[in-house]
N, CA, C and O atoms as a Maestro MAE file, in Angstrom:
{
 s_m_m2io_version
 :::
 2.0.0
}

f_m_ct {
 s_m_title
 :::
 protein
 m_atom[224] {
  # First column is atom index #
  i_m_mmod_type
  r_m_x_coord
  r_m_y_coord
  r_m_z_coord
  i_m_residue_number
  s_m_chain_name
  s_m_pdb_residue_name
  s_m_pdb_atom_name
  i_m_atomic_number
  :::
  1 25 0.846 -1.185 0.000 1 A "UNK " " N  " 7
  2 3 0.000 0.000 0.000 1 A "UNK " " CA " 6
  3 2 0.882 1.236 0.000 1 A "UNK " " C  " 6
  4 15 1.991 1.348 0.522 1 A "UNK " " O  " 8
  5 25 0.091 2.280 -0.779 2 A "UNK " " N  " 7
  6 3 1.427 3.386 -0.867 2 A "UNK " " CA " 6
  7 2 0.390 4.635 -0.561 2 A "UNK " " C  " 6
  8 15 -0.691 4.973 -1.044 2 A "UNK " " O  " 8
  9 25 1.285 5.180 0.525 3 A "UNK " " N  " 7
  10 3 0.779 6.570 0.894 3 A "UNK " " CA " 6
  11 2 0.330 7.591 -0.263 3 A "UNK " " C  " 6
  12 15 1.163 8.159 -0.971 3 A "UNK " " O  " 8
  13 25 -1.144 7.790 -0.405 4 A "UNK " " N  " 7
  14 3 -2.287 9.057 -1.143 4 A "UNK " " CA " 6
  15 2 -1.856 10.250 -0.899 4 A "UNK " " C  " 6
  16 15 -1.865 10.579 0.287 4 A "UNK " " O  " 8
  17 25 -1.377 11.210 -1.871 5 A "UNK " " N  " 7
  18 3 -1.524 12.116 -1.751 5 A "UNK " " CA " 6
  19 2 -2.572 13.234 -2.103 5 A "UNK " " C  " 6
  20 15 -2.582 14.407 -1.728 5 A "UNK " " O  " 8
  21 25 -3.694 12.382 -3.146 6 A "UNK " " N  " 7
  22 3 -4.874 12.918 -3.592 6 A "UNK " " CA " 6
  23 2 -5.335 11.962 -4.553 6 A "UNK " " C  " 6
  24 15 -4.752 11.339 -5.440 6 A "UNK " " O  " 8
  25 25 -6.755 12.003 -4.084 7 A "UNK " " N  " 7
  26 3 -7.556 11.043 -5.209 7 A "UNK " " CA " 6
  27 2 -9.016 11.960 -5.410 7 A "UNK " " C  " 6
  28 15 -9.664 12.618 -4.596 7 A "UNK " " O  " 8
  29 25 -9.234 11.668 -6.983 8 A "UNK " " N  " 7
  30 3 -10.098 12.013 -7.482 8 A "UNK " " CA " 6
  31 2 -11.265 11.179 -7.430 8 A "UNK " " C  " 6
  32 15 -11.056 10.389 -8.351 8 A "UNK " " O  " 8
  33 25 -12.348 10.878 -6.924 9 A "UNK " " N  " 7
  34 3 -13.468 10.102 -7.925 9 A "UNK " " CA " 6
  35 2 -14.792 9.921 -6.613 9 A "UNK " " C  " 6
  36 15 -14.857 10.815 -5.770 9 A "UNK " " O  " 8
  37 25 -15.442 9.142 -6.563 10 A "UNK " " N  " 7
  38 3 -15.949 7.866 -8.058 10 A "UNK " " CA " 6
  39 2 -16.557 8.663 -8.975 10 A "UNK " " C  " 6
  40 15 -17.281 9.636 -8.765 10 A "UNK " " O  " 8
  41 25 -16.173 8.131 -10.124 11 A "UNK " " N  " 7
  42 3 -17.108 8.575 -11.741 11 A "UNK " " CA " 6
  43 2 -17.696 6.794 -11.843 11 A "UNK " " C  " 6
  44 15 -17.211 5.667 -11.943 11 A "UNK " " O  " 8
  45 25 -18.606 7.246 -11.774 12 A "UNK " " N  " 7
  46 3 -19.574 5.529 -11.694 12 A "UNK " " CA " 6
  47 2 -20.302 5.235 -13.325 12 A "UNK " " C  " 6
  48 15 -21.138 5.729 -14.082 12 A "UNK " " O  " 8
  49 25 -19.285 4.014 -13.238 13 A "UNK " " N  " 7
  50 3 -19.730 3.528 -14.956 13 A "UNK " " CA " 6
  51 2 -20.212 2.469 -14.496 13 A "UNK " " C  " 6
  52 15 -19.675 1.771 -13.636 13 A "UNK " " O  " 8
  53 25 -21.710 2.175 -15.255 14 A "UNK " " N  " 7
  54 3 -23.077 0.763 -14.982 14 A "UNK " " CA " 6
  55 2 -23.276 0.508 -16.138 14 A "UNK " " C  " 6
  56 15 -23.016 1.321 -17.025 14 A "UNK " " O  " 8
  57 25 -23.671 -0.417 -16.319 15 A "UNK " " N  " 7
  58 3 -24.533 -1.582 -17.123 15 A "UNK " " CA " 6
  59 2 -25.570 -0.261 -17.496 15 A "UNK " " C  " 6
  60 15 -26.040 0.608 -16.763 15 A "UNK " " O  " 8
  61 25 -25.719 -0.518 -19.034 16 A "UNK " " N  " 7
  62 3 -26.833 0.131 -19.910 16 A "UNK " " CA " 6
  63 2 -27.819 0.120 -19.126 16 A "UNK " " C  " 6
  64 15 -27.694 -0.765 -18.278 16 A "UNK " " O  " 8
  65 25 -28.723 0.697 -19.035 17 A "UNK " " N  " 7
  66 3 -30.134 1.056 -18.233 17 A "UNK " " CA " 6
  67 2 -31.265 0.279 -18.984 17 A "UNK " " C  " 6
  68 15 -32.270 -0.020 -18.339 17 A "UNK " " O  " 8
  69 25 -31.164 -0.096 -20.412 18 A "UNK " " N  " 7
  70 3 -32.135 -0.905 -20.728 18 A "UNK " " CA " 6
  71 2 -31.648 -2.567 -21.110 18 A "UNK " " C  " 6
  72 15 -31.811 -3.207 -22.149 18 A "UNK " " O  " 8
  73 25 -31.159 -2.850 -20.140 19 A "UNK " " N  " 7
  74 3 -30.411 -4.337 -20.487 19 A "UNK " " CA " 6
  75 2 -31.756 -4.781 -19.222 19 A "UNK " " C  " 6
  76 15 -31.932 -4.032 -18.261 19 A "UNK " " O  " 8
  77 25 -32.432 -5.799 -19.368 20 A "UNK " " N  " 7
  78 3 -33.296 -6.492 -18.141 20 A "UNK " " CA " 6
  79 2 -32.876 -6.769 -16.678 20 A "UNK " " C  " 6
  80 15 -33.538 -7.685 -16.189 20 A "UNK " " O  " 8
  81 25 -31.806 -6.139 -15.710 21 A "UNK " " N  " 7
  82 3 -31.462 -6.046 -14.669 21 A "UNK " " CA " 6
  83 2 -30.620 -7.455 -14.366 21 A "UNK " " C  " 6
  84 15 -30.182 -7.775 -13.261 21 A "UNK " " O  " 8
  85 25 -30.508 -8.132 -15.456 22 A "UNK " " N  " 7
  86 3 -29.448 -9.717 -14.802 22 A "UNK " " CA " 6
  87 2 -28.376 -9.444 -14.991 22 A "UNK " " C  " 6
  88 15 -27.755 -10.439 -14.615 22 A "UNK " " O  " 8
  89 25 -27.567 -8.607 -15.398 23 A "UNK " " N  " 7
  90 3 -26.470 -7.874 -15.544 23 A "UNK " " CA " 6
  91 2 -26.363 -6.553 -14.890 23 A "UNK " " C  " 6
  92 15 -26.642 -5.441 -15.337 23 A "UNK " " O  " 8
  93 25 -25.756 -7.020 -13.377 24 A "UNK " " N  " 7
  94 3 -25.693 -5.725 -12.360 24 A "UNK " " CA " 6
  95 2 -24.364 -5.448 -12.590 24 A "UNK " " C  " 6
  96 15 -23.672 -6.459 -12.467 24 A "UNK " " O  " 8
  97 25 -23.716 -4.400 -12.894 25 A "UNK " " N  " 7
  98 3 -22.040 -4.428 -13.175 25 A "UNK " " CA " 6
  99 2 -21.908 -2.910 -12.863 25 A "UNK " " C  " 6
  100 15 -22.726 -2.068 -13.234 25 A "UNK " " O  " 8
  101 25 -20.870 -2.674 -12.194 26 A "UNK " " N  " 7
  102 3 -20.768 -0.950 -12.539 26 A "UNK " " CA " 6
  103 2 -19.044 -1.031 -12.256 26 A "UNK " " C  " 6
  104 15 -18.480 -2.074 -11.924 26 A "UNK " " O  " 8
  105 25 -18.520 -0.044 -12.409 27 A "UNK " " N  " 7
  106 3 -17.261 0.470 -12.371 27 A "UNK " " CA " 6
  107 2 -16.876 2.095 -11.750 27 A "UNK " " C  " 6
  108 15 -17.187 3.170 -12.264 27 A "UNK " " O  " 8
  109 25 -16.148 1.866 -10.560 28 A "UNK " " N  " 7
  110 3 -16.182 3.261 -9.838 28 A "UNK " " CA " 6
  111 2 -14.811 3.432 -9.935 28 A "UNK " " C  " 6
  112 15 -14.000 2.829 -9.232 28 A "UNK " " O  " 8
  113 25 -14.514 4.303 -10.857 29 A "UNK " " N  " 7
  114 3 -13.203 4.664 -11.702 29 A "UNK " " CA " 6
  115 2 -12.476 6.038 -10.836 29 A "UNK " " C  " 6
  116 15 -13.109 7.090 -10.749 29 A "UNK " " O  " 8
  117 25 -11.241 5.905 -10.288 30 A "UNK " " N  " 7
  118 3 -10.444 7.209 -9.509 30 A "UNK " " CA " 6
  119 2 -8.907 7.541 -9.708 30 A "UNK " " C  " 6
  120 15 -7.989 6.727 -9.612 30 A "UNK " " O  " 8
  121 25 -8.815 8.694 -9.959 31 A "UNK " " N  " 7
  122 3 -7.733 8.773 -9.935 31 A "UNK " " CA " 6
  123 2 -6.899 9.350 -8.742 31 A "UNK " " C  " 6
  124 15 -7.133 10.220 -7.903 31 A "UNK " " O  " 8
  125 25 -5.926 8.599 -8.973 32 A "UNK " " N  " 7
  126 3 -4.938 8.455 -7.568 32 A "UNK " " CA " 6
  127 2 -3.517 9.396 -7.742 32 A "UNK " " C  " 6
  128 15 -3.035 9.709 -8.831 32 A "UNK " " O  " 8
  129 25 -3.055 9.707 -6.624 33 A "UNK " " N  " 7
  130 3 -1.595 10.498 -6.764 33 A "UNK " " CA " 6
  131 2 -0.849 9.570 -5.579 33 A "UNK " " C  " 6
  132 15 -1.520 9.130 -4.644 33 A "UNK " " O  " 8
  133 25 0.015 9.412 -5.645 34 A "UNK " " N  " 7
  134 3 1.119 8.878 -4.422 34 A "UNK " " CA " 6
  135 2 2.021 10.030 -3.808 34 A "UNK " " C  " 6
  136 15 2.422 10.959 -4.508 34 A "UNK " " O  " 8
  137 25 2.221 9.951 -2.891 35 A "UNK " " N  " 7
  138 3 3.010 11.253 -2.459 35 A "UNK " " CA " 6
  139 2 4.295 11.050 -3.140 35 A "UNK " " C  " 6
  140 15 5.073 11.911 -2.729 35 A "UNK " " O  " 8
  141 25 4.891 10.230 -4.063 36 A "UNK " " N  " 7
  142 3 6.517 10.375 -5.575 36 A "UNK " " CA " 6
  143 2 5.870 11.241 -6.172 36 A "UNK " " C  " 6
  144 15 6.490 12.250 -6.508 36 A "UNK " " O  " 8
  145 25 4.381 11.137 -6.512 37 A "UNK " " N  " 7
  146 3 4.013 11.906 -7.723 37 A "UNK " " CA " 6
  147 2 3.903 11.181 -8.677 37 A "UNK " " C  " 6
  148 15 3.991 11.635 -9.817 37 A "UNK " " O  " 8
  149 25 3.612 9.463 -8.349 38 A "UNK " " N  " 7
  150 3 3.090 8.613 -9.316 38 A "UNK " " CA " 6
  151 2 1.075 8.733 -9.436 38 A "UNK " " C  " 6
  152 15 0.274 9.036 -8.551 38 A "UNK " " O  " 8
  153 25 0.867 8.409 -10.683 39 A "UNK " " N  " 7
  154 3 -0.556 8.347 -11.141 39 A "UNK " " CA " 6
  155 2 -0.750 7.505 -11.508 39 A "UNK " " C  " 6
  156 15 -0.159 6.962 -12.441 39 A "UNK " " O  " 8
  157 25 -1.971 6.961 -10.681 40 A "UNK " " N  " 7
  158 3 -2.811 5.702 -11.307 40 A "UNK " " CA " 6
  159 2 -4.453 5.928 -11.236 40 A "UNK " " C  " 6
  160 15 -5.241 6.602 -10.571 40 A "UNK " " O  " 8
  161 25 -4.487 5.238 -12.007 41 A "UNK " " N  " 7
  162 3 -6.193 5.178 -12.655 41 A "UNK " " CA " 6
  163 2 -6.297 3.846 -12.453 41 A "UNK " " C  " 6
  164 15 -5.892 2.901 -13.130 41 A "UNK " " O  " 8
  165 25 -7.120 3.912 -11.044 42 A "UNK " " N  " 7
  166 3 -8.250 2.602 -10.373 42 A "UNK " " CA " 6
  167 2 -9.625 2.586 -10.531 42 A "UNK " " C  " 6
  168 15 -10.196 3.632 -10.837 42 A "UNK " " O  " 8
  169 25 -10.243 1.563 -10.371 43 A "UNK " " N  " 7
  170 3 -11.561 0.949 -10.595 43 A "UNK " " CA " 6
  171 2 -11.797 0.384 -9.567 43 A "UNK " " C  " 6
  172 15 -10.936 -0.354 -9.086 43 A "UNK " " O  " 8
  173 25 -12.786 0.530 -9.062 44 A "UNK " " N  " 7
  174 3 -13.504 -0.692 -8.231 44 A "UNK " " CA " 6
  175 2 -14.540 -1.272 -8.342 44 A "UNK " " C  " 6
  176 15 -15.337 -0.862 -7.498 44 A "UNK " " O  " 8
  177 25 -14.846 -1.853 -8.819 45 A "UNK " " N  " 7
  178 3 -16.142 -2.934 -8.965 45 A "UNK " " CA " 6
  179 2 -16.755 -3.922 -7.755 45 A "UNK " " C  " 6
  180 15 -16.388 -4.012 -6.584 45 A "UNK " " O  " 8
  181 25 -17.821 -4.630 -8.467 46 A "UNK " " N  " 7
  182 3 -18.525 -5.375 -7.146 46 A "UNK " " CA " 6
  183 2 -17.221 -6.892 -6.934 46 A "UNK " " C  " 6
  184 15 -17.414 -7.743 -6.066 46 A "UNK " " O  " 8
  185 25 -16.254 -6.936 -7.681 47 A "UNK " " N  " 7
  186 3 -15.442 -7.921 -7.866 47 A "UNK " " CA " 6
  187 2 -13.965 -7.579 -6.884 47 A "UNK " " C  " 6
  188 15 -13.224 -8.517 -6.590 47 A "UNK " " O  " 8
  189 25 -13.671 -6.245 -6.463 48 A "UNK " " N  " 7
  190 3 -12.590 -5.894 -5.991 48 A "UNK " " CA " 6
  191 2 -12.244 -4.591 -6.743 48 A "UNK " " C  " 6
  192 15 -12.947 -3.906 -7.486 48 A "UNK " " O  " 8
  193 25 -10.453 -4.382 -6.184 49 A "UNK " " N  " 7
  194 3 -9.915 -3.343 -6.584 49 A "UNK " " CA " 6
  195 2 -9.007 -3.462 -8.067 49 A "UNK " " C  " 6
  196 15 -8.056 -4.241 -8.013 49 A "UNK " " O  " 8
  197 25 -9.193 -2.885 -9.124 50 A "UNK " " N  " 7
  198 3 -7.484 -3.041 -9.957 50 A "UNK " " CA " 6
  199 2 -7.664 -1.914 -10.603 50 A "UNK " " C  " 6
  200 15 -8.588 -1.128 -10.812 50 A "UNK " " O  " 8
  201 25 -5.959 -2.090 -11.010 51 A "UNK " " N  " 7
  202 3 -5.358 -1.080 -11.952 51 A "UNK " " CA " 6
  203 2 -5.991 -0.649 -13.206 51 A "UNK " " C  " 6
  204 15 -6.568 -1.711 -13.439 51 A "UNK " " O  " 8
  205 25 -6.230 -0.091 -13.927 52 A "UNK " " N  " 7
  206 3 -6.572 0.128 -15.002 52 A "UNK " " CA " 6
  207 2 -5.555 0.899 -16.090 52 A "UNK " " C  " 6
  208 15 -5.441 0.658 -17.292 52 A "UNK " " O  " 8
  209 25 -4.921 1.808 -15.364 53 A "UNK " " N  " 7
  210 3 -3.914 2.278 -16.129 53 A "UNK " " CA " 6
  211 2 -2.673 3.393 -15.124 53 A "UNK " " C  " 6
  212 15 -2.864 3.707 -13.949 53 A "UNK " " O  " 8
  213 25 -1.567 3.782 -15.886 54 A "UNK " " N  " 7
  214 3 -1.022 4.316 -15.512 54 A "UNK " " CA " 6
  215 2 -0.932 5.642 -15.971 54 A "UNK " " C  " 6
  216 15 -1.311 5.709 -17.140 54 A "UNK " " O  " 8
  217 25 -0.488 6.990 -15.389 55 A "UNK " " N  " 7
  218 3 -0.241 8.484 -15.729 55 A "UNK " " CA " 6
  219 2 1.245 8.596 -16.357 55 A "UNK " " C  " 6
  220 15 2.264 8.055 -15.928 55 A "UNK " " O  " 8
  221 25 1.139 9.235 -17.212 56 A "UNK " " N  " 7
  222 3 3.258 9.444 -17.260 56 A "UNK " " CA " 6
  223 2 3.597 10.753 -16.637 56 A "UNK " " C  " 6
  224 15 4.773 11.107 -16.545 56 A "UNK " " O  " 8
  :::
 }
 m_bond[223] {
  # First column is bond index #
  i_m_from
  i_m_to
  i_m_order
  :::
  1 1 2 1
  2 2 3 1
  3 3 4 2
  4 3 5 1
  5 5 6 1
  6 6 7 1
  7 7 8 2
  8 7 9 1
  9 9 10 1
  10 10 11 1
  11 11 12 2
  12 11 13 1
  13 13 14 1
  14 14 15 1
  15 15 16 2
  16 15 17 1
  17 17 18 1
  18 18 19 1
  19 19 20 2
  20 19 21 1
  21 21 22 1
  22 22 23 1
  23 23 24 2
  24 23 25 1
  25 25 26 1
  26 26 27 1
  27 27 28 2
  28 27 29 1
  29 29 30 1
  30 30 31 1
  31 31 32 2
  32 31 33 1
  33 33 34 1
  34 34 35 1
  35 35 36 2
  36 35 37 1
  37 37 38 1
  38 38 39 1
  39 39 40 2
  40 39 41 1
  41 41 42 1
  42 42 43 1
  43 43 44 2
  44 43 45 1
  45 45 46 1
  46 46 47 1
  47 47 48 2
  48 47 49 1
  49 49 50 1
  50 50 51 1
  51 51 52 2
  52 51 53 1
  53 53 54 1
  54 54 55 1
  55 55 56 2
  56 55 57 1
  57 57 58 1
  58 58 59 1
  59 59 60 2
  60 59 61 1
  61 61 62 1
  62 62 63 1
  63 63 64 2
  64 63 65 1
  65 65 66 1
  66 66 67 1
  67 67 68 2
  68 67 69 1
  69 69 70 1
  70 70 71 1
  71 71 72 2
  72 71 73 1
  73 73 74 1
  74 74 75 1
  75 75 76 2
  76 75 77 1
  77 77 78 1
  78 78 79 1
  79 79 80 2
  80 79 81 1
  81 81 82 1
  82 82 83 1
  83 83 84 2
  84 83 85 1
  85 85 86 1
  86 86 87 1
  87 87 88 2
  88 87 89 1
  89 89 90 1
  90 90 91 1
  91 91 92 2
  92 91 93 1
  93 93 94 1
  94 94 95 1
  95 95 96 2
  96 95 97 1
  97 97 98 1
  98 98 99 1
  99 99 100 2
  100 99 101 1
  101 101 102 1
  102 102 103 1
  103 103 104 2
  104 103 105 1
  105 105 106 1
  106 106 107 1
  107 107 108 2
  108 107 109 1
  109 109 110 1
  110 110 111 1
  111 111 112 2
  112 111 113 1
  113 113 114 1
  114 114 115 1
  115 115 116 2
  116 115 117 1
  117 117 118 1
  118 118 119 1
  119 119 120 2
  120 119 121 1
  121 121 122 1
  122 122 123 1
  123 123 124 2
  124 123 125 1
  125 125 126 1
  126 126 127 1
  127 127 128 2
  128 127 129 1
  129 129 130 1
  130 130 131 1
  131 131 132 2
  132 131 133 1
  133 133 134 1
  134 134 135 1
  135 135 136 2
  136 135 137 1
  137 137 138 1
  138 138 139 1
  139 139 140 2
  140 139 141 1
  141 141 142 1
  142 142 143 1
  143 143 144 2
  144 143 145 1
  145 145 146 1
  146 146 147 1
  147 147 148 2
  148 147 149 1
  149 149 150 1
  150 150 151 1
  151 151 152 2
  152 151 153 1
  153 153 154 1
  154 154 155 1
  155 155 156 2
  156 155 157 1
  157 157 158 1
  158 158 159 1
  159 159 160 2
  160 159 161 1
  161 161 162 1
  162 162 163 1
  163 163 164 2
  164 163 165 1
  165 165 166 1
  166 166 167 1
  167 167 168 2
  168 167 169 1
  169 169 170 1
  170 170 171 1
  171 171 172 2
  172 171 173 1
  173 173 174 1
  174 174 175 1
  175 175 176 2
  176 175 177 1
  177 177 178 1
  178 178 179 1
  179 179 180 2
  180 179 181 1
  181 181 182 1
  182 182 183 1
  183 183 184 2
  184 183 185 1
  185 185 186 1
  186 186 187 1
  187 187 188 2
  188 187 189 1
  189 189 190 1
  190 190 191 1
  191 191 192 2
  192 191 193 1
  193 193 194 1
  194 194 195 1
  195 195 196 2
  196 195 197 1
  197 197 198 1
  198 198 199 1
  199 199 200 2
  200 199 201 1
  201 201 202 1
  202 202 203 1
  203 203 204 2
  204 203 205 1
  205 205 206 1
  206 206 207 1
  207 207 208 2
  208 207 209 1
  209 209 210 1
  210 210 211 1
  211 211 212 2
  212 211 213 1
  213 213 214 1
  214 214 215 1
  215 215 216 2
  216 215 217 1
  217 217 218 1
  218 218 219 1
  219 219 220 2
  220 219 221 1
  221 221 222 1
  222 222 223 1
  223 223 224 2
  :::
 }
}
């Protein structure tokens, strides 16, 4: 685990609104700073936490 120096979010991405409700899925997408001044772009879902991408 690495010490936050600022995070942005949730921006909450779901399942289409007209799909029949058997597909519950969403994605709560944030962006992260580390106190180096590294950037990452996380997700969290009903499945856990992961990476999604990195900042340069």
């Amino acid at each position: 685990m690495r010490p936050i120096r600022y995070a942005i979010g949730p921006e909450r991405l779901s399942a289409e609104w007209w799909r029949n409700g058997m597909d519950v899925t969403y994605r709560d997408y944030f962006r992260i700073e580390d106190e180096q001044g590294r950037r990452y772009w996380l997700y969290r879902s009903c499945e856990g936490w992961f990476v999604h991408g990195f900042f340069p």
